[in-house]
ZATI-98906 format. One record per atom (N, C-alpha, C): residue in three letters; x, y, z. Coordinates in steps of 0.05 Angstrom, whole numbers, padded with zeros to 5 digits, always signed. Layout:
ALAXYZ...
// end
This chain:
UNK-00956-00217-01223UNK-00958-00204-01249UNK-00932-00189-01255UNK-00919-00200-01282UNK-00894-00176-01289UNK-00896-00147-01285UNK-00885-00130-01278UNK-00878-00103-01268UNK-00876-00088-01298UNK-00885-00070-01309UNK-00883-00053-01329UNK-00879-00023-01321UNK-00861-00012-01333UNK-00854+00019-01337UNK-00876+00036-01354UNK-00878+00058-01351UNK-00896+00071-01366UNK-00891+00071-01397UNK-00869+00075-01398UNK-00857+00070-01425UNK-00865+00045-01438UNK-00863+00024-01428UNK-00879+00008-01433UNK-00896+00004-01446UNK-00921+00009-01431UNK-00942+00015-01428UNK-00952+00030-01460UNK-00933+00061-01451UNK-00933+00071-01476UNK-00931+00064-01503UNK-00906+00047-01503UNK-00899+00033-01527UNK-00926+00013-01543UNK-00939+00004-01532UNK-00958-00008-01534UNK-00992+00012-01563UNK-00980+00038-01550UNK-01001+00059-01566UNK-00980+00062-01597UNK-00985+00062-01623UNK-00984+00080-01639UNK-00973+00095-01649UNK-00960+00122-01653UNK-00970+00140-01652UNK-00990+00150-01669UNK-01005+00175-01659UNK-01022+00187-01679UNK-01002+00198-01700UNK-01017+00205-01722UNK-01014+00219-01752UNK-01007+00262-01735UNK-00989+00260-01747UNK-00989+00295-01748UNK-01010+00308-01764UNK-01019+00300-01774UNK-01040+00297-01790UNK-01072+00306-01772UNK-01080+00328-01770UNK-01109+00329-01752UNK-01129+00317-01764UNK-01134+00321-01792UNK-01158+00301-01799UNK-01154+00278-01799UNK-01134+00269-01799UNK-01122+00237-01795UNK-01128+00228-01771UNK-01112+00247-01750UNK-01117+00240-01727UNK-01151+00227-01711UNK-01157+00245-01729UNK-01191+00254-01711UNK-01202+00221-01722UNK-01193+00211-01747UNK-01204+00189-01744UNK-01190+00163-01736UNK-01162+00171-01732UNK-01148+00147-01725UNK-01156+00145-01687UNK-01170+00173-01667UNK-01179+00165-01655UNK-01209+00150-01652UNK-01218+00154-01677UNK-01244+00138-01674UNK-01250+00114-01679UNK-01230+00107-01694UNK-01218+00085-01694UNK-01205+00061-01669UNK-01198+00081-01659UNK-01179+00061-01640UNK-01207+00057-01616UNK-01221+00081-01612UNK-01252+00075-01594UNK-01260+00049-01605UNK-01276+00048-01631UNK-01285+00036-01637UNK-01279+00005-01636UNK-01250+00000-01643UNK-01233-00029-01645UNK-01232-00034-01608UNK-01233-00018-01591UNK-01234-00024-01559UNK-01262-00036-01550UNK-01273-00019-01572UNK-01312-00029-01559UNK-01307-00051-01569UNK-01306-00061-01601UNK-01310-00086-01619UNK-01308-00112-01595UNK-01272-00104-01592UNK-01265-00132-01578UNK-01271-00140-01554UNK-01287-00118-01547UNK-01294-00124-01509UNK-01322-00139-01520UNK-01341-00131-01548UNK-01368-00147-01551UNK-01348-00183-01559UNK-01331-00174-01567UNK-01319-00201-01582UNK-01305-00224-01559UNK-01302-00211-01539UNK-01302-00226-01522UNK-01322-00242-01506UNK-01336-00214-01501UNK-01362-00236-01483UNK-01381-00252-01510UNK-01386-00245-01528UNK-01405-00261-01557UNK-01386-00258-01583UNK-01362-00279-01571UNK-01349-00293-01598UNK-01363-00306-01624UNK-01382-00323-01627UNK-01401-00334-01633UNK-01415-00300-01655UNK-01432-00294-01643UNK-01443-00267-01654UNK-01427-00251-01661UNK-01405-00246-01650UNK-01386-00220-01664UNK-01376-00238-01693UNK-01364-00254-01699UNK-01351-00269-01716UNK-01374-00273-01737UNK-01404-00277-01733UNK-01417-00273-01753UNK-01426-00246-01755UNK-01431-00234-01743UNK-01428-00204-01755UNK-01404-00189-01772UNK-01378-00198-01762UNK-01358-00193-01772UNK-01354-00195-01802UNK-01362-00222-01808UNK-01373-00234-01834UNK-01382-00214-01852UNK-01408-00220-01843UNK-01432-00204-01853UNK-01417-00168-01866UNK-01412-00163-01842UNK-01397-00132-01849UNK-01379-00127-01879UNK-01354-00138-01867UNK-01337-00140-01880UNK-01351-00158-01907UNK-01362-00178-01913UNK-01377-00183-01944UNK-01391-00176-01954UNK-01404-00156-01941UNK-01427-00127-01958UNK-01407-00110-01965UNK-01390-00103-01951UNK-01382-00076-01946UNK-01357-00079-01982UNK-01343-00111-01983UNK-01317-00119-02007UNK-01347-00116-02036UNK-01362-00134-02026UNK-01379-00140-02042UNK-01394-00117-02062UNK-01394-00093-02042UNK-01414-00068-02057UNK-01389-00051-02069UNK-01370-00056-02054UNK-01346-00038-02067UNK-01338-00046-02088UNK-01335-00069-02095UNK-01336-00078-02127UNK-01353-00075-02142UNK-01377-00074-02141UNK-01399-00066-02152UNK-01402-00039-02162UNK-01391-00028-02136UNK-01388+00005-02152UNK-01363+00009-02162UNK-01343-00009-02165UNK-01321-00008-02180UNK-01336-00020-02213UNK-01354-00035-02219UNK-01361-00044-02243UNK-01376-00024-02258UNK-01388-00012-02237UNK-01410+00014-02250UNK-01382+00036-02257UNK-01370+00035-02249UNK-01342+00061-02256UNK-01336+00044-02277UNK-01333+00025-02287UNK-01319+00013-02314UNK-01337+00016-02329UNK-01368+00004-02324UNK-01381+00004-02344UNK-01391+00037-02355UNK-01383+00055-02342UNK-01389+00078-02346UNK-01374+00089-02364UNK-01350+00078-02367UNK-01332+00093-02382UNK-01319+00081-02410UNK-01317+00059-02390UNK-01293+00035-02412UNK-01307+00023-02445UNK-01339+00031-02437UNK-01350+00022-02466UNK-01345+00033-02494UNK-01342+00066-02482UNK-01334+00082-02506UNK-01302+00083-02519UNK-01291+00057-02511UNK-01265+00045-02511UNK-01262+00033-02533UNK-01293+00020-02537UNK-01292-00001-02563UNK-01321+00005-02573UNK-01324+00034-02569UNK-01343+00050-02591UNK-01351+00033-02624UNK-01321+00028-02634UNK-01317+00014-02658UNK-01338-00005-02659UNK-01333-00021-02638UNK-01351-00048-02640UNK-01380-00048-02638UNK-01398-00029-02622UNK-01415-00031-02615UNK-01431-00020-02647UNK-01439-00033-02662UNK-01453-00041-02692UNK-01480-00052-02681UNK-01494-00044-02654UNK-01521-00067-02668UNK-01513-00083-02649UNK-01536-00103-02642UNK-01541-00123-02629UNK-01517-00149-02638UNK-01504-00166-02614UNK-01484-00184-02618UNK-01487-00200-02593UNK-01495-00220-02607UNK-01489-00253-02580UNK-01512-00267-02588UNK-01509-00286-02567UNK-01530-00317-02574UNK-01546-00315-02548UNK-01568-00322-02558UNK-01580-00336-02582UNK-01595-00319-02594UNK-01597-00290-02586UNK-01603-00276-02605UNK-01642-00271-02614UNK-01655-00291-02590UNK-01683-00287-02602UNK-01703-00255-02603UNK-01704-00256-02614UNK-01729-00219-02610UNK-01757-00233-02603UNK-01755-00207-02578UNK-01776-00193-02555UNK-01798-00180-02574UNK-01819-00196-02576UNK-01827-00185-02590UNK-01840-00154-02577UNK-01845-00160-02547UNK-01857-00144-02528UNK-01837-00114-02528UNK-01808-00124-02531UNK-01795-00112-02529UNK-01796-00094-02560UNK-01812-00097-02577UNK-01799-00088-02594UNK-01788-00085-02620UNK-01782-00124-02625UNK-01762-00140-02628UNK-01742-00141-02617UNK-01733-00133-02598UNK-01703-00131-02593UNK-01694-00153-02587UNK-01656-00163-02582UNK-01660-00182-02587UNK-01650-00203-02554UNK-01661-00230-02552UNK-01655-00229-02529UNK-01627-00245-02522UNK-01610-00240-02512UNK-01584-00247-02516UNK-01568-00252-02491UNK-01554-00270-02479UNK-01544-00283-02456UNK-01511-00282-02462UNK-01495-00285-02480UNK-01467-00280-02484UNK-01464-00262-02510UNK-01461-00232-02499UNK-01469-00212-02519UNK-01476-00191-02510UNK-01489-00167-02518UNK-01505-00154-02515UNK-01520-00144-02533UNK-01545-00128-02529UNK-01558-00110-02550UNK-01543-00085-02570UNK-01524-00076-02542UNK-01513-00054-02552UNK-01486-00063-02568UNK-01473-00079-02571UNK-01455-00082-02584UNK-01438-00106-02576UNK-01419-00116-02590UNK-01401-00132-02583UNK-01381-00116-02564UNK-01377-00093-02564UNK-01354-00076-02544UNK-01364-00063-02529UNK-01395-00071-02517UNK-01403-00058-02489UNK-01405-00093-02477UNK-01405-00120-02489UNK-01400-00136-02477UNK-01375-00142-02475UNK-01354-00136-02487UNK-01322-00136-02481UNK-01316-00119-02453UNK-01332-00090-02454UNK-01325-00077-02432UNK-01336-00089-02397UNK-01364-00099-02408UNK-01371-00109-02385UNK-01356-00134-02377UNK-01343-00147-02385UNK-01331-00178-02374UNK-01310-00169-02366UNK-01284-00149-02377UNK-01269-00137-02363UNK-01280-00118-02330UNK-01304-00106-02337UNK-01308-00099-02305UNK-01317-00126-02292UNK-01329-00135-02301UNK-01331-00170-02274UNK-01308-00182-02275UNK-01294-00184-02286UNK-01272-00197-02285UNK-01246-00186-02268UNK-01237-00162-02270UNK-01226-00143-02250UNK-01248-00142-02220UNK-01275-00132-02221UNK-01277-00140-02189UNK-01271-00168-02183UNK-01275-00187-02198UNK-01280-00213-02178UNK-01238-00208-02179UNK-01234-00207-02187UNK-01189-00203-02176UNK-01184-00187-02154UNK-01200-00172-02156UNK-01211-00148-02125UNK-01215-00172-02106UNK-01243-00179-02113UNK-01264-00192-02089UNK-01256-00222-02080UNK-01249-00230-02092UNK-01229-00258-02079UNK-01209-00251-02056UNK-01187-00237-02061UNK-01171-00243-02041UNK-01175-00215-02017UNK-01194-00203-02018UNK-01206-00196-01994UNK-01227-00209-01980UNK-01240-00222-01993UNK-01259-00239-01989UNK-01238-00257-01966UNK-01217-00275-01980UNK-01207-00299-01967UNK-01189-00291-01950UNK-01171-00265-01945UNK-01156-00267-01936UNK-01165-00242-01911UNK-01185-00227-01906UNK-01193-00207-01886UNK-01221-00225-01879UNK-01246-00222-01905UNK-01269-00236-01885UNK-01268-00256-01877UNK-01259-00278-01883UNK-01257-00310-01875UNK-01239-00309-01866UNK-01216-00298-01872UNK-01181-00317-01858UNK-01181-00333-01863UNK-01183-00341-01891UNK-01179-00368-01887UNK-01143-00377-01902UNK-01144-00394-01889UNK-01112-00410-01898UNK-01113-00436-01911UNK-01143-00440-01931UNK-01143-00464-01944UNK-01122-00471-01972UNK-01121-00484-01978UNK-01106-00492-02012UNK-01115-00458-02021UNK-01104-00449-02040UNK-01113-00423-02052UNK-01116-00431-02080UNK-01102-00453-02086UNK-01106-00465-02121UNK-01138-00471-02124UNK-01136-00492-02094UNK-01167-00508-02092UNK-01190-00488-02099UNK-01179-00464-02075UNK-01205-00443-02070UNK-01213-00424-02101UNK-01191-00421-02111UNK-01183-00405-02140UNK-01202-00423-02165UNK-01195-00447-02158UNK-01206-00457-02178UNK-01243-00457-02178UNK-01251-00472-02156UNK-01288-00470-02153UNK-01285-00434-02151UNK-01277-00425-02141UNK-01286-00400-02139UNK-01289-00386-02165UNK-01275-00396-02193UNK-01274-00387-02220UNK-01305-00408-02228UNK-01300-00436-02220UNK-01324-00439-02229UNK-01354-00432-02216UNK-01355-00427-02192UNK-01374-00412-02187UNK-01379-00381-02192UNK-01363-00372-02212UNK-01367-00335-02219UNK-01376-00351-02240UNK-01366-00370-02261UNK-01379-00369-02289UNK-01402-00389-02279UNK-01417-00399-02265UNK-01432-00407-02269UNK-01461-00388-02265UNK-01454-00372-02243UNK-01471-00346-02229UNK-01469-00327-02262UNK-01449-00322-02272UNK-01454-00309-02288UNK-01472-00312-02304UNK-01469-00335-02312UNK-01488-00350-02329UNK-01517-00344-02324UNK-01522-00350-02301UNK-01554-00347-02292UNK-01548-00310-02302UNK-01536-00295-02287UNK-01544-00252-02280UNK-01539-00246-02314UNK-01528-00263-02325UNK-01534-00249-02356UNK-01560-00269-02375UNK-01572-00290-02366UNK-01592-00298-02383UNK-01613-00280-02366UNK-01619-00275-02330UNK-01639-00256-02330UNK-01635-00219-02339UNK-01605-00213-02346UNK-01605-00188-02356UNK-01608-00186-02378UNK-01612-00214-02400UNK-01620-00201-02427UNK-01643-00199-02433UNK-01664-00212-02412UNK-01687-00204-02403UNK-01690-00173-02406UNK-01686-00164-02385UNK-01684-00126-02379UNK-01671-00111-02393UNK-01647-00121-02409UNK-01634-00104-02427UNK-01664-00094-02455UNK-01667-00127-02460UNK-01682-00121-02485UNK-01709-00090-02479UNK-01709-00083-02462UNK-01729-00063-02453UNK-01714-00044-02461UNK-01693-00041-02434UNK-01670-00015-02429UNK-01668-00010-02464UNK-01669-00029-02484UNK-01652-00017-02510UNK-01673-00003-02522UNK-01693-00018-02520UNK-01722-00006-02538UNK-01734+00025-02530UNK-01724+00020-02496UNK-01740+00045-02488UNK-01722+00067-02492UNK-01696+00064-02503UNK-01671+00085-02513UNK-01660+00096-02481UNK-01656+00084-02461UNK-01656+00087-02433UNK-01618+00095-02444UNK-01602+00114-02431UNK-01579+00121-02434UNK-01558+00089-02422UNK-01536+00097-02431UNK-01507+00080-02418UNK-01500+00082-02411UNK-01511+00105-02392UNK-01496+00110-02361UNK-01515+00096-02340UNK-01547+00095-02344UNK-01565+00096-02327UNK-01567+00054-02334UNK-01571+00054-02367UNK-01564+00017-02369UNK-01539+00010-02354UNK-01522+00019-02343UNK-01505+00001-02340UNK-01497+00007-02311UNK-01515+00021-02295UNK-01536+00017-02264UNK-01544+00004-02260UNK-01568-00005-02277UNK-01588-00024-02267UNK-01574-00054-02271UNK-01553-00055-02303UNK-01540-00082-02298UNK-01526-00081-02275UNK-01502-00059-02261UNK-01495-00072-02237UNK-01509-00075-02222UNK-01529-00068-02215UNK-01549-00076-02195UNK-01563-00108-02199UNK-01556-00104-02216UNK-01577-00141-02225UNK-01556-00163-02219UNK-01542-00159-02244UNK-01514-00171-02234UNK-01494-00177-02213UNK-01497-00147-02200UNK-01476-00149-02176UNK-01492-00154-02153UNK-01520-00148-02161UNK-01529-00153-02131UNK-01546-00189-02130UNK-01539-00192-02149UNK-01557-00231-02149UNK-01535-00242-02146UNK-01505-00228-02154UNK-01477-00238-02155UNK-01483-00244-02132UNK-01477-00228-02113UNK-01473-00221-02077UNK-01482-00254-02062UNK-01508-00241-02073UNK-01526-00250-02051UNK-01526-00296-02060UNK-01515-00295-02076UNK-01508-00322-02086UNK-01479-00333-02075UNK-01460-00309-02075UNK-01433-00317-02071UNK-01431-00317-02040UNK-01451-00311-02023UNK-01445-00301-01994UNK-01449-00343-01991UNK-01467-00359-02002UNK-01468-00376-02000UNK-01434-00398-02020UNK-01427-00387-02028UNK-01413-00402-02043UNK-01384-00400-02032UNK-01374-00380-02016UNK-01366-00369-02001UNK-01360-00385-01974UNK-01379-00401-01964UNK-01394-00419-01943UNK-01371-00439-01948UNK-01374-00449-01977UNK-01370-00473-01969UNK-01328-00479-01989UNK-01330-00457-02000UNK-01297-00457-02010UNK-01276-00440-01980UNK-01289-00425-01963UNK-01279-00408-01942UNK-01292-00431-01916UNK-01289-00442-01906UNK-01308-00464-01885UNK-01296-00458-01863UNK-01310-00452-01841UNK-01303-00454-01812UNK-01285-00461-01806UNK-01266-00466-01800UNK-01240-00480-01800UNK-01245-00501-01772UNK-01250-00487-01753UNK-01251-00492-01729UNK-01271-00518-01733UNK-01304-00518-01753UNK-01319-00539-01755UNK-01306-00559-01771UNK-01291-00551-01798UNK-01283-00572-01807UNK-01260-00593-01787UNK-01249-00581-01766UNK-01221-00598-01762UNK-01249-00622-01737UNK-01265-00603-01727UNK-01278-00623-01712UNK-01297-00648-01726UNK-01299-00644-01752UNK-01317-00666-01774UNK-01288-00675-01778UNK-01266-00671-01784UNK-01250-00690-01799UNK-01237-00713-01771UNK-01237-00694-01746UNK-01235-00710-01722UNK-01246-00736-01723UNK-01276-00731-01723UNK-01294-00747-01711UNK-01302-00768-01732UNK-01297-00762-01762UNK-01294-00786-01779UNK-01275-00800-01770UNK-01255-00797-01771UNK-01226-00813-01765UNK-01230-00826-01742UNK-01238-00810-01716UNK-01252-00829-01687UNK-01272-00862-01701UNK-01294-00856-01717UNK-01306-00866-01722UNK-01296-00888-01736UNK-01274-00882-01763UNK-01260-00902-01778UNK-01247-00921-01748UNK-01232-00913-01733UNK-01205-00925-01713UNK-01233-00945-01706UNK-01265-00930-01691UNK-01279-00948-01678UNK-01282-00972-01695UNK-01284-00971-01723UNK-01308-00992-01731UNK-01276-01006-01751UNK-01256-00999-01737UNK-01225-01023-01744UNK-01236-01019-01772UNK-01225-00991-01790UNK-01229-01004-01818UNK-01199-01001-01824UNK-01203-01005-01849UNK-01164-01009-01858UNK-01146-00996-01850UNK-01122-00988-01845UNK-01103-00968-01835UNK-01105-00945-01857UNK-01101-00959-01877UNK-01083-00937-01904UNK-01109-00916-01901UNK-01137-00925-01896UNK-01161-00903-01889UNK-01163-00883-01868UNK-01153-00908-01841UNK-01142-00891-01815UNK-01122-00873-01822UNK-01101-00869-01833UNK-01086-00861-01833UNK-01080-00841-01848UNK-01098-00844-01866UNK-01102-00810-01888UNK-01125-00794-01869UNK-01151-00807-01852UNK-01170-00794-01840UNK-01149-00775-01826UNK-01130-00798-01804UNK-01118-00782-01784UNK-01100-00748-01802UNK-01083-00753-01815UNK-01069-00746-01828UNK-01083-00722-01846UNK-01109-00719-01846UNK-01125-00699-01858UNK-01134-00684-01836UNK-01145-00698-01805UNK-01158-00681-01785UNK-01132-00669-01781UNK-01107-00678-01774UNK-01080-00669-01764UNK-01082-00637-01781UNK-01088-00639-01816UNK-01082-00612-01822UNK-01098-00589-01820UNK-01128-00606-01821UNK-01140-00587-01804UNK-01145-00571-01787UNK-01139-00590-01768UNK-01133-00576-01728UNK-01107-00558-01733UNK-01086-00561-01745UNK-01066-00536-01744UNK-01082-00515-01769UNK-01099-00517-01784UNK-01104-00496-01799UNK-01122-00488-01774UNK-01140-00496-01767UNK-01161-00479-01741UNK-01143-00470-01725UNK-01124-00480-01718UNK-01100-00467-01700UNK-01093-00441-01703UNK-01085-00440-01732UNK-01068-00425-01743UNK-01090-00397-01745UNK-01115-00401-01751UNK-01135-00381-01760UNK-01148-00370-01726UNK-01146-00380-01708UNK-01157-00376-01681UNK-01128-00358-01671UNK-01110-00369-01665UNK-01088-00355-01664UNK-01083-00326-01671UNK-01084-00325-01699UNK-01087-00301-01711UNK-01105-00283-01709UNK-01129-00291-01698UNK-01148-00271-01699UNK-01141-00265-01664UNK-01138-00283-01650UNK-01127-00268-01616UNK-01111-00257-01615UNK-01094-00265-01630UNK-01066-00239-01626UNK-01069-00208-01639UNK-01089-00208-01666UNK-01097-00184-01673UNK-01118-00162-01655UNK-01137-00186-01636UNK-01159-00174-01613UNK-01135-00163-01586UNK-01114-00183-01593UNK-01107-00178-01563UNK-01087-00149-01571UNK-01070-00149-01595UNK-01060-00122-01597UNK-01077-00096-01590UNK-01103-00103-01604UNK-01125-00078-01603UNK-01127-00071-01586UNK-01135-00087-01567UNK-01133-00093-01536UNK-01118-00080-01513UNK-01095-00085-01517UNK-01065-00077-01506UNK-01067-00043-01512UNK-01065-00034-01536UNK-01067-00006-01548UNK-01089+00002-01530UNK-01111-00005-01524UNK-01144+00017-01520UNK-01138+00007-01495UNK-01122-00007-01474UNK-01128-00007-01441UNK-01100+00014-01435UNK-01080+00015-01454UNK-01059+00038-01456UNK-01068+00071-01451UNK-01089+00073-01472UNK-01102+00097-01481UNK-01114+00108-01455UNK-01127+00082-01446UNK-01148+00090-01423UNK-01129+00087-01400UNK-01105+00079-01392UNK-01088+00079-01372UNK-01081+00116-01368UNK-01067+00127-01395UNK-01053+00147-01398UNK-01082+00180-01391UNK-01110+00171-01404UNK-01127+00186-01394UNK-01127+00183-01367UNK-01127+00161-01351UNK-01145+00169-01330UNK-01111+00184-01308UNK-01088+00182-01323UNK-01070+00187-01301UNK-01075+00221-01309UNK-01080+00231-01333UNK-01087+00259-01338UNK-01104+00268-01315UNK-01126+00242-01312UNK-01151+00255-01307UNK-01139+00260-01266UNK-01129+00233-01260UNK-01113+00244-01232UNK-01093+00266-01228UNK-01077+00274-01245UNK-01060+00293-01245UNK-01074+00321-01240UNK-01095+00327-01259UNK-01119+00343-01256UNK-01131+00346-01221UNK-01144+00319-01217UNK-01154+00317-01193UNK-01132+00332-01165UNK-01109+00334-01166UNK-01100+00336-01141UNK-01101+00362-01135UNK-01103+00355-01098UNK-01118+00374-01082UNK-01144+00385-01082UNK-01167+00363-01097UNK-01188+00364-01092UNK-01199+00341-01086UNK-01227+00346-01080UNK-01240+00320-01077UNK-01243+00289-01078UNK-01234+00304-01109UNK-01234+00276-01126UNK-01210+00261-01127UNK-01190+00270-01120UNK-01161+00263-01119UNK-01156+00231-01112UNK-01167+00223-01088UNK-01162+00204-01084UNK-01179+00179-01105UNK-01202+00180-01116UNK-01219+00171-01129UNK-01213+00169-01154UNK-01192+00191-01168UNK-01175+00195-01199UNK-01148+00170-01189UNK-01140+00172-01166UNK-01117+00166-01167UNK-01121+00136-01161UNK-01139+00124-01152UNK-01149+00093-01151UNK-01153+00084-01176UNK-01172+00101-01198UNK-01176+00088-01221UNK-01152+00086-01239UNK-01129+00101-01240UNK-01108+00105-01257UNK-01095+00084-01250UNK-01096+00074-01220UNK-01077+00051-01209UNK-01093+00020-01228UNK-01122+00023-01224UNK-01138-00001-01227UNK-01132-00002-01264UNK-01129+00019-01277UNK-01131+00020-01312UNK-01103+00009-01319UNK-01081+00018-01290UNK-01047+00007-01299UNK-01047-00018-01296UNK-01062-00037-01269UNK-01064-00062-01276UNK-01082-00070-01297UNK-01105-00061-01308UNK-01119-00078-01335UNK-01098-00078-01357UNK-01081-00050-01363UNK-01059-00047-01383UNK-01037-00061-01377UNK-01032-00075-01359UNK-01009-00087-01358UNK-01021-00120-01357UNK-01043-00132-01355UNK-01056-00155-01359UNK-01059-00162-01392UNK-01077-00130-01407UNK-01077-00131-01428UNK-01051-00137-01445UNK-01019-00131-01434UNK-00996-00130-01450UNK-00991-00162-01444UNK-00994-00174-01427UNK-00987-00196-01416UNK-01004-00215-01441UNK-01020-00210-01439UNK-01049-00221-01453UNK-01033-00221-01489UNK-01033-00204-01501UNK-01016-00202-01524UNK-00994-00209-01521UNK-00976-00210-01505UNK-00949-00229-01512UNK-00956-00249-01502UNK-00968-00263-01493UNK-00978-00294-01496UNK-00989-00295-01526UNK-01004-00288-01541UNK-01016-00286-01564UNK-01005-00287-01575UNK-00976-00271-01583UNK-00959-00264-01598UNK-00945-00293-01609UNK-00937-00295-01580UNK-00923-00320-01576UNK-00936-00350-01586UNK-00955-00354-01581UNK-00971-00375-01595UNK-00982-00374-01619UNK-00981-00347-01632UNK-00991-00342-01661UNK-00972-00351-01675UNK-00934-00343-01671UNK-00917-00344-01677UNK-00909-00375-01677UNK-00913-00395-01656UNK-00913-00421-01656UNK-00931-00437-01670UNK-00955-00422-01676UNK-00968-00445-01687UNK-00966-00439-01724UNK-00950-00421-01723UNK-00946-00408-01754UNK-00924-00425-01771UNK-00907-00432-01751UNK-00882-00443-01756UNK-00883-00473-01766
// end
C-alpha cells in the first residue's frame, strides 16, 4: 500500500467555514455523507432507490412551493385582466352556482390564468434539470429528454386543469380568498403533477446501466439469428453508446462516494489521533494508539480508493 504523510491525509478534509453556524452544519453534513456511503456500499440496489425517491420529493415539493409563491402574488400583476370568468369551454355548475366550468382559463380571470402558466412554467425550468442532472444523472440526448418531457408537462397539464375546473367552480362560488385558491390549486396540480411525473421520469431518465444491458442482448440476439449487418451494426453501434453512457454515470457516482469517503475516514483518522494524544500515560494509551494506527490505514485505502475513481471517471469521460 502507498505510504501517505499526514498532510496528505489532511488534504483530503475541506476546510470548515469560519463561519460557526455554517460550520455546525457543514459538520453534520460530512457525518451524514460518511453514514450514506457506508449504507451505499453494502445496499447499492436500495440506496440508489432511495436516493431517487429523496431527492424527487424533496425538487418536486420545492417547486410546488415555488408556484404557490407566484401564484400568491403575480396575479395582482394582471389585476387589469381578471373581468369575470375566461376560457373553454366555459359550461356552468349548476351545483356550483352557475359558475363556469373551464379547463384553459379560469373563473377568476384571464390574468390569474396568465399568472398561473407562468408559475408552472418557471417550476417545470426549475424541475427538469435537477431532476436530470442530480436525481437521475442522467447523460441521455437532452434535446430528446427536453422534448417528451415538454410533451409530457402539457399533456399532465391537461388532465390537473380539466380536474381543477372541477374545484375551482366551488372555490369561486364559495368566495374562498386568492391566497387560500391558489393552495389548494398547487396542491391539486402540483401534487397529481408529482406523482405522474415520478413515472414519466422512468422512462425519459432510464437506468442506464438496464438500458446498455437490453441494447446488448438485442444485438447478441440479431448476430444469433444472422440477420442483416446494416441491423447488426446499428444494434452493435447503439449498445456501444449505451455501455459508455452506463460507464460514464457509474463512474461518476463512485468517484463522488469515494471522495465522501476519503474526507469522513480523514475526519475519523485525525479524531482518533486526538483521542490517543489525550490517552497517553494512561490506560487507554495503548488501545487509542492501535485504533489511530488501524483509522490511518482505512484513510489511506480510502485515498487510494478515490484516486482510482478519479482516474477512471476521468477516462471514461474523455
Amino acid at each position: 500500500m502507498q505510504e501517505y504523510t499526514v498532510d496528505d491525509i489532511r488534504n483530503q478534509i475541506k476546510p470548515l467555514s469560519q463561519n460557526g453556524f455554517v460550520r455546525f452544519f457543514q459538520k453534520i453534513a460530512r457525518w451524514w455523507l460518511g453514514l450514506w456511503y457506508g449504507f451505499c456500499d453494502k445496499h447499492p440496489k436500495g440506496s440508489s432507490l432511495l436516493y431517487k425517491l429523496f431527492f424527487f420529493v424533496v425538487f418536486s415539493m420545492g417547486v410546488t412551493v415555488w408556484q404557490y409563491i407566484v401564484m400568491t402574488f403575480l396575479p395582482y400583476a394582471f389585476n387589469a385582466l381578471n373581468d369575470g370568468a375566461w376560457g373553454w369551454p366555459g359550461w356552468a355548475v349548476g351545483a356550483a352556482g352557475g359558475e363556469k366550468y373551464i379547463i384553459f382559463g379560469d373563473n377568476n380571470g384571464l390574468g390569474y390564468f396568465i399568472a398561473f402558466e407562468i408559475a408552472v412554467f418557471t417550476a417545470q425550468c426549475i424541475n427538469f434539470p435537477l431532476q436530470r442532472n442530480i436525481t437521475y444523472r442522467s447523460h441521455g440526448n437532452v434535446w430528446w429528454q427536453i422534448m417528451w418531457y415538454f410533451i409530457g408537462w402539457v399533456l399532465v397539464s391537461i388532465f390537473t386543469l380539466a380536474l381543477w375546473g372541477i374545484v375551482n367552480c366551488f372555490l369561486v362560488y364559495w368566495g374562498w380568498p386568492n391566497a387560500v385558491t391558489g393552495l389548494v390549486k398547487t396542491v391539486i396540480t402540483g401534487g397529481v403533477s408529482m406523482v405522474i411525473f415520478f413515472f414519466i421520469f422512468m422512462i425519459i431518465f432510464p437506468d442506464n446501466a438496464a438500458v446498455a444491458k437490453r441494447a446488448r442482448k438485442k444485438c447478441e440476439k440479431l448476430t444469433a439469428a444472422k440477420a442483416p449487418e446494416d441491423k447488426i451494426a446499428a444494434a452493435s453501434l447503439k449498445a456501444e453508446t449505451a455501455e459508455k453512457r452506463a460507464a460514464l454515470t457509474a463512474a461518476e457516482k463512485e468517484y463522488a462516494q469515494a471522495k465522501s469517503q476519503a474526507s469522513a475516514k480523514a475526519i475519523r483518522y485525525f479524531a482518533s489521533l486526538d483521542t490517543a494524544e489525550k490517552a497517553k500515560g494512561t490506560e487507554k494509551e495503548k488501545e487509542a494508539a492501535d485504533t489511530a494506527e488501524r483509522n490511518y490505514a482505512e484513510a489511506v485505502q480510502a485515498i487510494c480508493t478515490k484516486e482510482e475513481k478519479e482516474k477512471t471517471f476521468y477516462e471514461v469521460k474523455e
